[in-house]
C-alpha positions as CSV (number, residue, x, y, z in Angstrom):
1,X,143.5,130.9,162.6
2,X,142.5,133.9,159.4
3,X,139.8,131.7,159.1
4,X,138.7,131.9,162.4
5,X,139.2,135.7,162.5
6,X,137.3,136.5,159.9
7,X,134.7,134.3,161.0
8,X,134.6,136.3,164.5
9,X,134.6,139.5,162.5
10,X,131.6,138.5,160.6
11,X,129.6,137.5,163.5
12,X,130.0,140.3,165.9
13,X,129.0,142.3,162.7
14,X,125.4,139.6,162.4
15,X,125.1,140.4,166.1
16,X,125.6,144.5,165.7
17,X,128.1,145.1,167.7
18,X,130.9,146.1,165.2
19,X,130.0,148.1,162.6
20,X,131.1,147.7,158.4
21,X,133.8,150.2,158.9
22,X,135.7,149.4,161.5
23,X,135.4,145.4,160.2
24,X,136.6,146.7,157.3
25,X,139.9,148.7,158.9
26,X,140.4,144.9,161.1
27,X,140.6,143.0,157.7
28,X,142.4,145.3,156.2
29,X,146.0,144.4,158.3
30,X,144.6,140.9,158.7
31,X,145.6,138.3,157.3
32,X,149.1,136.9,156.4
33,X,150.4,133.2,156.0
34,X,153.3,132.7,158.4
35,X,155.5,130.4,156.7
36,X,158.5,130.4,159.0
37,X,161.0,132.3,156.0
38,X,158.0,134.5,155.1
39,X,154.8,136.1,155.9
40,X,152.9,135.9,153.1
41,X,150.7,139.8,153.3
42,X,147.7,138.4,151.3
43,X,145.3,141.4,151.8
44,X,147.7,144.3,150.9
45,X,145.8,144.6,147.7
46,X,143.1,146.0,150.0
47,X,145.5,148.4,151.8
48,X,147.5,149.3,148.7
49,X,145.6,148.3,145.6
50,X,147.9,146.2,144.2
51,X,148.8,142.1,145.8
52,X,152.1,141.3,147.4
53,X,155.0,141.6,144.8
54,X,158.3,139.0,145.4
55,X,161.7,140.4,145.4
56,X,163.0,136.7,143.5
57,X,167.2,137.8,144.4
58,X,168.2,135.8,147.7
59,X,165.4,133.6,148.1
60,X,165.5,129.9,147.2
61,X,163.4,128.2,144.7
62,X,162.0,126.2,147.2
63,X,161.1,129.2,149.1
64,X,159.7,131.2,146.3
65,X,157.6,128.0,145.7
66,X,156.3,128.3,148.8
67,X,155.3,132.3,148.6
68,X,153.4,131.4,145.2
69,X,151.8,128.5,146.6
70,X,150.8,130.5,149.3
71,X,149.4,133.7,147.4
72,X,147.7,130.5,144.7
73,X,145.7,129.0,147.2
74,X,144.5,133.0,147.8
75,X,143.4,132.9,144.4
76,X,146.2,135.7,143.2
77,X,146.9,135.9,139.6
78,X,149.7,138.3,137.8
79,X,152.4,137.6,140.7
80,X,155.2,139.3,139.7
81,X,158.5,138.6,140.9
82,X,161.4,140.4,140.3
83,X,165.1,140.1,140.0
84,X,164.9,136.5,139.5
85,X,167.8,134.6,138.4
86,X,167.5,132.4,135.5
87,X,168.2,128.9,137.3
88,X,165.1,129.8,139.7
89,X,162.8,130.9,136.9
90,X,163.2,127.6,135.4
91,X,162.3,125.6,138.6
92,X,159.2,127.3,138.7
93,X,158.5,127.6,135.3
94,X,158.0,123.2,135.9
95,X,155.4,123.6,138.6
96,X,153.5,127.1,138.0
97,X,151.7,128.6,134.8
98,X,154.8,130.8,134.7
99,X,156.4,133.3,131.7
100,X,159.6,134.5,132.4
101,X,162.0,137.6,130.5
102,X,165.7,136.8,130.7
103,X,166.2,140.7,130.0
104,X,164.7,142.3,132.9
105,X,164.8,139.0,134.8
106,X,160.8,139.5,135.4
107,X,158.8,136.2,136.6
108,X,154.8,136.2,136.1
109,X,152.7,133.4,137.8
110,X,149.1,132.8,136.4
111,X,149.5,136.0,134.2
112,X,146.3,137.7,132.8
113,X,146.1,140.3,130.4
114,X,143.9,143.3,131.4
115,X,143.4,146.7,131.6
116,X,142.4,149.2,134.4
117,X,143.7,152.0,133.7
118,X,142.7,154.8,130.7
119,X,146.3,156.5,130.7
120,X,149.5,155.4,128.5
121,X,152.8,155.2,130.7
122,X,156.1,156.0,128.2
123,X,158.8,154.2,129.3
124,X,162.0,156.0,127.6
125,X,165.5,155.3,127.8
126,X,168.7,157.0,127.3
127,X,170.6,154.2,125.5
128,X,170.2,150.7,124.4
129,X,172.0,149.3,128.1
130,X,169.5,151.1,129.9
131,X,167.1,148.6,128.4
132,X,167.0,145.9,130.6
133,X,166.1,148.3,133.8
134,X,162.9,149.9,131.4
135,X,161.7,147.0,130.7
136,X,161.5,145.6,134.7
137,X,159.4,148.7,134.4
138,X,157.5,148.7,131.8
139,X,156.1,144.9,132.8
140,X,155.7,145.6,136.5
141,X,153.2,148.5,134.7
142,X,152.0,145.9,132.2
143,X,151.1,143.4,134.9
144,X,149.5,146.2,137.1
145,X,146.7,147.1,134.4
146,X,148.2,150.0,132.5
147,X,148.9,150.6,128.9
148,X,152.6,151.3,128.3
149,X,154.2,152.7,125.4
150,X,158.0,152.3,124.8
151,X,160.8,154.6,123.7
152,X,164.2,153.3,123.6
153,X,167.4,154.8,122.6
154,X,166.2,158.0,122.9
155,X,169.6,159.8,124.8
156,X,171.1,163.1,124.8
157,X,174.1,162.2,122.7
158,X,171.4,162.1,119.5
159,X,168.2,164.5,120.9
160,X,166.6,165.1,117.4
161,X,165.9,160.9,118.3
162,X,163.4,162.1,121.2
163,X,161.9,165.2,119.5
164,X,160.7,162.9,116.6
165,X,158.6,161.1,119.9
166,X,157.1,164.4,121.4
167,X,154.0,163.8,120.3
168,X,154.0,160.9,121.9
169,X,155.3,162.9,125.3
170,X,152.7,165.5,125.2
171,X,149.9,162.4,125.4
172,X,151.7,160.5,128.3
173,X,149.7,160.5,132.0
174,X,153.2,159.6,133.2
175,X,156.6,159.2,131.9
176,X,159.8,156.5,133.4
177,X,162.7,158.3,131.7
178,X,165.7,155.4,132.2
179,X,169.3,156.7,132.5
180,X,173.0,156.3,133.5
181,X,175.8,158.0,132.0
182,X,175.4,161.9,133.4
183,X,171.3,160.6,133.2
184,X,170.2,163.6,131.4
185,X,167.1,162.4,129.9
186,X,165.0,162.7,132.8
187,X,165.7,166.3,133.1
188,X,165.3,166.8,129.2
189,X,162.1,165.0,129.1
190,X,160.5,167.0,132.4
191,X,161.2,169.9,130.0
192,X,158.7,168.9,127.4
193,X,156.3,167.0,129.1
194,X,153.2,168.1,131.4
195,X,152.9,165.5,133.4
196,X,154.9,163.4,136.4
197,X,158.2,162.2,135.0
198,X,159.7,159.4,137.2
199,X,163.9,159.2,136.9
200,X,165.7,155.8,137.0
201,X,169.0,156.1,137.4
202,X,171.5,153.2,136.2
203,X,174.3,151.7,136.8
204,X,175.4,151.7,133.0
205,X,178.8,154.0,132.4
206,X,182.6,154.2,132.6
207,X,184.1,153.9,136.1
208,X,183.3,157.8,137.4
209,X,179.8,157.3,137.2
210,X,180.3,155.3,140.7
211,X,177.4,152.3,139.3
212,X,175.0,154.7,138.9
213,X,175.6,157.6,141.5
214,X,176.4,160.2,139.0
215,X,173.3,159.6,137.1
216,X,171.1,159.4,140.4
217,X,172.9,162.7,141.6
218,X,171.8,164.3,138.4
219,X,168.5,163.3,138.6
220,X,168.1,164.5,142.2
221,X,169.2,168.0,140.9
222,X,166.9,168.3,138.1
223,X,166.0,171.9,137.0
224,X,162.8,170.3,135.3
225,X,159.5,170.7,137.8
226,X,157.8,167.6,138.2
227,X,160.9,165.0,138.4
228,X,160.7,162.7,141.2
229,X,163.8,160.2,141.4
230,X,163.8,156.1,142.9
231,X,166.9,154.4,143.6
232,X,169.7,153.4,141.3
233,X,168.5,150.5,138.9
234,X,165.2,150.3,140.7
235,X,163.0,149.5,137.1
236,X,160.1,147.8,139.6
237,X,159.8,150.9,141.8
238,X,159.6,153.3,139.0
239,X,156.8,150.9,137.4
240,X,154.6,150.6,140.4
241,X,155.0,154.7,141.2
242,X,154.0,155.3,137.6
243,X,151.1,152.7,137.9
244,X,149.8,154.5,141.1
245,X,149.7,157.7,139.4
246,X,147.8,156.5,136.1
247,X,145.2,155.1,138.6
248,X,144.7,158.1,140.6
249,X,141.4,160.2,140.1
250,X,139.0,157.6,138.9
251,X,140.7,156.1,135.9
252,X,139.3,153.3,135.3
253,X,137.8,151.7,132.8
């Protein structure tokens, strides 16, 4: 049914009477692959510049097998998926070319190292727990093209620890500060930086931080300019924002 589509597309171009543009607008909300539990989008890389990503938590392995299939036979590469659990990853990791990090439980199909983007990303975080969410981060960023430099441990509770770094802060396009706690690195970092800092709040800290809503609270009422906030744990989010942003105005290589 795409095929045929795209086919019709094509020829009422041939015969002039649809124009390159408005083909191109058509294709662009084309295609999907309905596959009864999913719809596979395989041309938001044309809308959005970057392919489908799979949220892995909730989804069978059976049905993820199905989403990569799908997005293989489209001849995607890098698919990230996220939140996978560790009994998935090693279903797929028997029928895909597949690497898999236990810490931020980040799947890649078909992975390819490259780089489109000029920028660095810093991915910092305010304490060793916060690791796991900065690094779902820094390899959604990774897998999207962009070089990404990593500062960890780098809290409030010992500052002198992210002043040693700000000359690595001051040559950031754009900066993931990680956080739970009171998350007060965001706020201290949009302070010495010139450039977009994006907050991640965590759920890491003693019962009043509420999982993670003191820290996003915080966040939200930054005095720093420049501090935009994503949800509570959200380490993929943060990666593809920051991604965006380091592509923006012609970066590329």
């Amino acid at each position: 049914m795409e095929s045929q589509h795209i086919l019709s597309i094509l020829q009422q171009i041939e015969d002039g009477t649809l124009d390159a543009r408005t083909a191109y607008e058509q294709l662009k909300i084309s295609p999907f692959e309905d596959l009864g539990y999913a719809k596979v989008d395989h041309h938001r890389r044309i809308r959005q510049g970057a392919q489908e990503v799979i949220y892995g938590a909730g989804k069978t392995a059976e049905q993820l097998e199905g989403i990569i299939t799908s997005m293989l036979s489209n001849q995607a590469v890098n698919i990230l998926i996220t939140k996978l659990s560790e009994e998935n990853a090693a279903c797929l990791a028997e029928r895909f070319p597949f690497t898999y990090d236990k810490l931020s439980r980040i799947g890649i199909v078909a992975r390819r190292e490259e780089l489109t983007a000029s920028g660095t990303i810093v991915i910092a975080t305010g304490g060793t727990s916060d690791i796991p969410i900065a690094e779902e981060a820094a390899l959604t960023a990774e897998v999207l093209g962009n070089r990404v430099t990593r500062l960890y441990d780098v809290g409030v509770a010992g500052i002198h620890r992210l002043l040693s770094h700000v000359d690595v802060i001051s040559q950031a396009t754009v900066i993931v500060a990680v956080a739970g706690m009171e998350g007060a690195l965001a706020s201290v970092i949009g302070g010495l930086s010139d450039c977009p800092v994006i907050a991640v709040p965590t759920s890491v800290g003693y019962g009043s931080n509420f999982q993670g809503l003191s820290a996003l609270l915080s966040m939200l009422n930054s005095c720093a300019s420049g501090v935009s906030v994503v949800n509570i744990d959200n380490g993929f989010g943060a990666g593809y924002l920051a991604s965006m942003i380091n592509h923006i105005g012609g970066n590329e290589q």
